[in-house]
C-alpha positions in Angstrom: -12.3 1.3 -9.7 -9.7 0.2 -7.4 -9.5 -0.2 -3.7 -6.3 0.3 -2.8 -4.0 3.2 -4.6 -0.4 4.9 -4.6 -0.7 6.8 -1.6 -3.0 5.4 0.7 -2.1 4.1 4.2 -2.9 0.3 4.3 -2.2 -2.2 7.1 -0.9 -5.5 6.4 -3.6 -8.3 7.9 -1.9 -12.0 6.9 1.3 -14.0 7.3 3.7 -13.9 10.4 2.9 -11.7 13.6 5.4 -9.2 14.5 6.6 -11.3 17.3 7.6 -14.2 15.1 9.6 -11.7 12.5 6.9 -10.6 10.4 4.9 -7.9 8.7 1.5 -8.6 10.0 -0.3 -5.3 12.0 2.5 -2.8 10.4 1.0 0.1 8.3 2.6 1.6 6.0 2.1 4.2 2.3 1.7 2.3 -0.5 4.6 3.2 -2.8 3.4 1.7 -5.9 0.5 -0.4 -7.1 1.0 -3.8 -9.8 -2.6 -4.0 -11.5 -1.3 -7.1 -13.7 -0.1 -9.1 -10.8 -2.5 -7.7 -7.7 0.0 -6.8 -5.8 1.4 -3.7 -4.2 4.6 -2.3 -2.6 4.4 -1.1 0.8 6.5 1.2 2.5 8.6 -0.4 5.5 6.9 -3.8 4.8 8.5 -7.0 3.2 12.0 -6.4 3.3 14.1 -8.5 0.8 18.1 -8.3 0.5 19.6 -8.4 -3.0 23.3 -8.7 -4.0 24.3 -6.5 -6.7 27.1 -7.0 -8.9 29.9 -4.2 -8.0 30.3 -2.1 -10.5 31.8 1.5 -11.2 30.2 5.0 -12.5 30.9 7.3 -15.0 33.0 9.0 -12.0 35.0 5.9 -10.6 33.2 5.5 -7.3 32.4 1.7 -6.8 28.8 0.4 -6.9 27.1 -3.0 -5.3 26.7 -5.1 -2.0 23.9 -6.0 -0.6 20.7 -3.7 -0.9 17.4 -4.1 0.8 14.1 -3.3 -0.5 10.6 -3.8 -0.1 9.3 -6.6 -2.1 5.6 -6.6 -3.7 2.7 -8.4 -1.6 -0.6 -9.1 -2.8 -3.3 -7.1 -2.8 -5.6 -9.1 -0.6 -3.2 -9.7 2.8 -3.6 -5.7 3.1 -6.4 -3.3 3.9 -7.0 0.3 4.0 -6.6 2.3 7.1 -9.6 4.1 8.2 -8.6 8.0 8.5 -10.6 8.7 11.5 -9.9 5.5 13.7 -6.6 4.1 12.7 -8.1 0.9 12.0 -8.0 -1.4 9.1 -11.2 -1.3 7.1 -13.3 -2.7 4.2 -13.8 0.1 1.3 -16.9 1.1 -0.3 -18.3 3.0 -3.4 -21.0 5.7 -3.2 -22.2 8.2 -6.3 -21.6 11.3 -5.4 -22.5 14.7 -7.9 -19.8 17.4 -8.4 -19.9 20.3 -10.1 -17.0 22.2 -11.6 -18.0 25.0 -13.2 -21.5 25.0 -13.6 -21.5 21.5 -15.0 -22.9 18.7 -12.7 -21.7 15.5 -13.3 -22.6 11.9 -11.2 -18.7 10.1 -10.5 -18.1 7.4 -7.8 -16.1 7.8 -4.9 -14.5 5.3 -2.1 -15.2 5.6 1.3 -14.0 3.7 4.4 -16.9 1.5 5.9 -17.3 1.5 10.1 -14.3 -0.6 11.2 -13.6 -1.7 14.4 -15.8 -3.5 17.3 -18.3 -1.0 17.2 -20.2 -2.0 14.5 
């Protein structure tokens, strides 16, 4: 099972402070998740610029310049943001039973561990 999916809000903890023109302490919703490489894509973090060929569309208009778009990071330098405090946390597994329709059935869930100074 994984810790970090599409969707969740993570906040990046390595590589350059904010100060110095980086990404670390921004948080931001994971747009999409690389299971081969262990990496994900983060929304608003690790900008990269990339020159596209122009080109032209089916209708004439001109395509191509310089685009910017968030680049993959690995898995690792983020960590998943505790709903309840707002604080980067560790993520844990518990078993928890469900029942749908009169059928119990044992499936494991994540949870977000304390986080924070006050453990």
């Amino acid at each position: 099972m994984a810790n970090i999916k599409k969707g969740d809000l993570v906040q990046v903890i390595s590589g350059r402070s904010q100060a110095r023109g980086g990404d670390r302490g921004k948080q931001g919703k994971v747009i999409e998740v690389l299971v081969a490489e262990n990496r994900v894509v983060v929304q608003g973090v690790n900008f990269v610029t990339k020159h596209v060929r122009v080109g032209q569309t089916q209708r004439g208009t001109k395509t191509g310049g310089i685009e910017t778009h968030e680049a993959p990071i690995h898995v690792s330098n983020v960590a998943l943001v505790d709903p309840e405090t707002k604080k980067p946390t560790r993520v844990g597994f518990r078993n928890e039973t469900v029942t749908k329709d009169g059928v119990s059935k044992t499936v494991r869930v994540r949870y977000a561990k304390k986080s924070g100074k006050d453990l």
